[in-house]
KEFI-14521 format. One record per atom (N, C-alpha, C): atom name; x, y, z. Coordinates in steps of 0.02 Angstrom, whole numbers. Each point is the difference from the previous one (the first is absolute). Example, Ala and Ser with C-alpha at 12.3 -4.5 7.8 and 13.67 -1.06 7.14 Angstrom:
BEGIN
  atom    east   north      up
     N     660    -284     390
    CA     -45      59       0
     C      45      60       0
     N     -18      53     -36
    CA      42      59       3
     C     -39      55      37
***
This chain:
BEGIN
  atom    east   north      up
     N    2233    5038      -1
    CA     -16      -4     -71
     C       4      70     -29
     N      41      -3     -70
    CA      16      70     -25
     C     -55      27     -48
     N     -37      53       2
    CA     -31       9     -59
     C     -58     -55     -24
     N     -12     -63      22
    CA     -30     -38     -28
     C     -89      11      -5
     N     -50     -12     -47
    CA     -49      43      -1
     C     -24     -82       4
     N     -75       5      35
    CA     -42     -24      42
     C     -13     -66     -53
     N      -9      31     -82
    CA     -25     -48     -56
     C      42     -58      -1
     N      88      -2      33
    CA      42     -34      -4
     C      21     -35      44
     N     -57      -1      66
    CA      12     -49      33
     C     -63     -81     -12
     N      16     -20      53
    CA     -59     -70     -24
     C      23     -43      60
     N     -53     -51      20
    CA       3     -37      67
     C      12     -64     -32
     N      40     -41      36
    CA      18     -49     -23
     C       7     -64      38
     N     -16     -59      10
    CA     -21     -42      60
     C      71     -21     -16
     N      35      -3      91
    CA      41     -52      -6
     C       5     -48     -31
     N      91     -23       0
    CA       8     -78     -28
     C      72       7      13
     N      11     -77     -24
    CA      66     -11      36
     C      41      61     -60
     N       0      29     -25
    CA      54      34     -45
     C      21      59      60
     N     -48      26      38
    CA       0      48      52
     C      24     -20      55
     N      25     -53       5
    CA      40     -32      75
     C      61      21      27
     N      62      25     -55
    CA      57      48      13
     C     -35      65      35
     N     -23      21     -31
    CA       9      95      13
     C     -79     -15      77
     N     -18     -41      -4
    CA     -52       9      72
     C      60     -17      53
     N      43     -59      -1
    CA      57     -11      48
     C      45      67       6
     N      15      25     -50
    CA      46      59      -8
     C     -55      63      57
     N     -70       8     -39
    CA     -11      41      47
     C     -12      -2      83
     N     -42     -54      22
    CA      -8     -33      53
     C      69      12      38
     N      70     -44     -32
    CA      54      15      55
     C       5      74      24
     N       9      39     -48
    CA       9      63      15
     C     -41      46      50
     N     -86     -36      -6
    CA     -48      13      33
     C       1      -7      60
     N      33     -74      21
    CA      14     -23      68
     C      56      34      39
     N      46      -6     -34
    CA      71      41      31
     C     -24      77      22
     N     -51      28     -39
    CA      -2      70      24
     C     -15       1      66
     N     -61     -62      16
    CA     -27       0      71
     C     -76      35       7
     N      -6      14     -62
    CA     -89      43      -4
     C     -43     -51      18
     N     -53      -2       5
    CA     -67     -32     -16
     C     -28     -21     -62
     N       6     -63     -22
    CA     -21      10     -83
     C     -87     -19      13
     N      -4      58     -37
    CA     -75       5     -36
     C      -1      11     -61
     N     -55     -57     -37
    CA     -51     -13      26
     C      32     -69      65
     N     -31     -33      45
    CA      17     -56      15
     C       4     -60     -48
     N     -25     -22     -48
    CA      -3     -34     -33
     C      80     -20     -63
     N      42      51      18
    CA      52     -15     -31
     C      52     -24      43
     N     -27       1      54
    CA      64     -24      49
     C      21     -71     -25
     N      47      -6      37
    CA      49     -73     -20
     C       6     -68      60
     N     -32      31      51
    CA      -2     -13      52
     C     -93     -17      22
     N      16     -72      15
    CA     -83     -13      13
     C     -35      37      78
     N     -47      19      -8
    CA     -14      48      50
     C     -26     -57      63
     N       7     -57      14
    CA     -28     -42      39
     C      65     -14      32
     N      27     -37     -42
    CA      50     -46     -22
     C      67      50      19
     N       7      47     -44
    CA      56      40      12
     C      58     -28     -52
     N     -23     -80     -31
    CA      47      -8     -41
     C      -6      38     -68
     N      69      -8     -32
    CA       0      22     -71
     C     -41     -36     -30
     N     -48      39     -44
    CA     -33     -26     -66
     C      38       1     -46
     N      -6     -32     -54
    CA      50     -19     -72
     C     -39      41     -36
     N      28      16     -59
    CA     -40      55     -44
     C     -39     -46     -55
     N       2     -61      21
    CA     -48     -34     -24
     C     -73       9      38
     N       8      -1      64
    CA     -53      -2      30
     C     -24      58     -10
     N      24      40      -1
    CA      -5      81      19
     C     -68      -5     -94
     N      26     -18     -54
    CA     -34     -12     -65
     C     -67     -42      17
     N      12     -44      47
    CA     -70     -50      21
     C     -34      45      16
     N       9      16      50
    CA     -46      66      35
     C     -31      58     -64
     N      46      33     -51
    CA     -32      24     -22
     C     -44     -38     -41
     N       2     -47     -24
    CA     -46     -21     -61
     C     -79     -27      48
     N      21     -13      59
    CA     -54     -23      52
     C     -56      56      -6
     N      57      61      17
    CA     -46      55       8
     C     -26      46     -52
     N      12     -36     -70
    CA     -23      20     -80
     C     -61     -58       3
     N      14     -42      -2
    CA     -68     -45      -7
     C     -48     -35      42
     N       5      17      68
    CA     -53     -25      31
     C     -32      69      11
     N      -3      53     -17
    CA      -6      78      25
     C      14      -2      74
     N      43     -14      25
    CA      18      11      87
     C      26      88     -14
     N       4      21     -33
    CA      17      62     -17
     C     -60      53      -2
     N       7      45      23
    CA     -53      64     -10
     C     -41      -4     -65
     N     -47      14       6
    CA     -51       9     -98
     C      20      55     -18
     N      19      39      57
    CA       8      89     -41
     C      91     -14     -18
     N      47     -46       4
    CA      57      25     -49
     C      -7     -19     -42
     N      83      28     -36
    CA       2       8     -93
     C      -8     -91     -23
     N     -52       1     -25
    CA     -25     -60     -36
     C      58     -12     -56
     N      17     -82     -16
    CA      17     -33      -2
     C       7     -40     -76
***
């Protein structure tokens, strides 16, 4: 990010409009061969090993917006 000052960013909950550019990044993520962290963006079920759909991947987050399965101390909501 060039220059951009702190007032001009903002958090924004997934949705399907964000489903290109998470596939776009993810492939690229995978091909490198790193470790993606956090775990929670992986694409790949950690049991299972199968691919999650980026549908599921949205279940999970909204799971973890409204039942608080999420920390009390992150950025509220």
């Amino acid at each position: 990010m060039d220059n951009i000052e702190i007032a001009e960013l903002v958090l924004v909950l997934p949705d399907q409009s964000h489903k290109a550019e998470y596939c776009r990044v993810m492939d690229a993520w995978e091909a490198c061969g790193e470790k993606i962290q956090p775990p929670s963006m992986r694409r790949r079920g950690e049991k299972s090993g199968e691919k999650v759909s980026f549908e599921r991947f949205l279940e999970w987050c909204e799971d973890d917006r409204t039942t608080a399965s999420m920390l009390t101390d992150n950025v509220p909501m």
